[in-house]
Each structure stands twice: as structure tokens, then as C-alpha cells.
C-alpha positions, 0 to 999 in steps of 0.5 A: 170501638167501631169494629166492634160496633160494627161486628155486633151490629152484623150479629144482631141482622144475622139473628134477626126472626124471618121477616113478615114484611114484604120486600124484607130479605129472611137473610141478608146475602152479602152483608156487608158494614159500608159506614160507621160512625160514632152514633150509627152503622150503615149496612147494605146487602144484595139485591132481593131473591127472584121468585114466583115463577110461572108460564107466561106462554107455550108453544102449541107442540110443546116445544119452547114454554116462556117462565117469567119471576117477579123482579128484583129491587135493589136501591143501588143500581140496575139489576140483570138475571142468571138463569138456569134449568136443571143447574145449567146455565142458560143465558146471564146477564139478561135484564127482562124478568122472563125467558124462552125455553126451547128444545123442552119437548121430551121433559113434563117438568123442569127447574128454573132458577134465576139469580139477581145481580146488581154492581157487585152483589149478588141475590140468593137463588130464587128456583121453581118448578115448571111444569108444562101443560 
């Protein structure tokens, strides 16, 4: 009885309506049933999608522009960064929620995404554009 509970509960989450609160993952990354007893069913995901990406600041010959993303929460522990531009990885397990990047001078634009971690899970990515000025 209580997988089945269990299953329905994770079916009725997984078709939940795009959030309209903030802080309310649209889909939940790594669900997973941590609890089950008779009255209740305790489910826990990954920590929230980075996101909002924007130059904090910029060489004056171009050369090197720091991105900065709105933090991840995640109520079980600390959360640390991947960061990658154009699908390459960059830097990982960094826990400021900005970095530099360098050796950009030839590019106009770029892709950054970044993805949370915290313990065991892991965010959905959150990516950008950035564009130099």
C-alpha cells in the first residue's frame, strides 16, 4: 500500500501546472519519495535552477567579462556551481554565484550555463546569453 501511495503521489507532482510562485521548481529535478507513512508521503528534490544571468563587469580591452546568476536554495545543505560557456566546462564546484571569463576577445557572445549541486543532487541547468558590450 504505501508504494503505491508512494507512486501516486510522485505521478500526481510530476503533473502538477507550471508554477506561479517564485522559488516553485515547473519540474521537479530528481524527485524522489524520502518518507512514507500511513497519513503522509514526504518528497524531496534537487536544489533550484540558477538563472538571471548578467555582466557584472568588463575588461576595458574586452578580454576577460564576470557573469554573475541568481543563487540556488536548497533547504538540505550548501550549494556549489558547474559552470560552462559554449558546453565546456569551466570551473566546478565554486560556491560564489559569479565568475571571470577570460581569453573572450575574438567572441561578441557567448553561452554560460551553470548548474547547482548540493550533497547528492543536482539543479536542471540554468544557461544565458551574454553578449559583450
Amino acid at each position: 500500500m504505501r508504494q503505491t501511495v508512494a507512486a501516486l503521489v510522485v505521478l500526481w507532482v510530476l503533473a502538477l501546472p507550471a508554477a506561479a510562485a517564485e522559488g516553485v521548481p515547473v519540474e521537479p529535478v530528481n524527485l524522489q519519495v524520502v518518507g512514507v507513512t500511513e497519513d503522509s508521503v514526504t518528497v524531496v528534490w534537487g536544489p533550484s535552477q540558477p538563472g538571471q544571468f548578467q555582466v557584472l563587469s568588463q575588461d576595458r580591452n574586452g578580454s576577460g567579462v564576470t557573469v554573475g546568476w541568481t543563487a540556488s536554495e536548497d533547504p538540505r545543505g550548501p550549494v556549489v556551481y558547474d559552470v560552462r560557456r559554449d558546453n565546456l566546462l569551466v570551473t566546478a564546484g565554486i560556491s560564489q554565484t559569479q565568475w571571470r571569463f577570460t581569453g573572450i576577445r575574438k567572441v561578441s557572445s557567448f553561452r554560460v550555463c551553470v548548474t547547482a549541486h548540493s550533497g547528492e543532487f543536482v539543479s536542471a541547468p540554468g544557461c544565458g546569453t551574454i553578449s559583450r558590450q
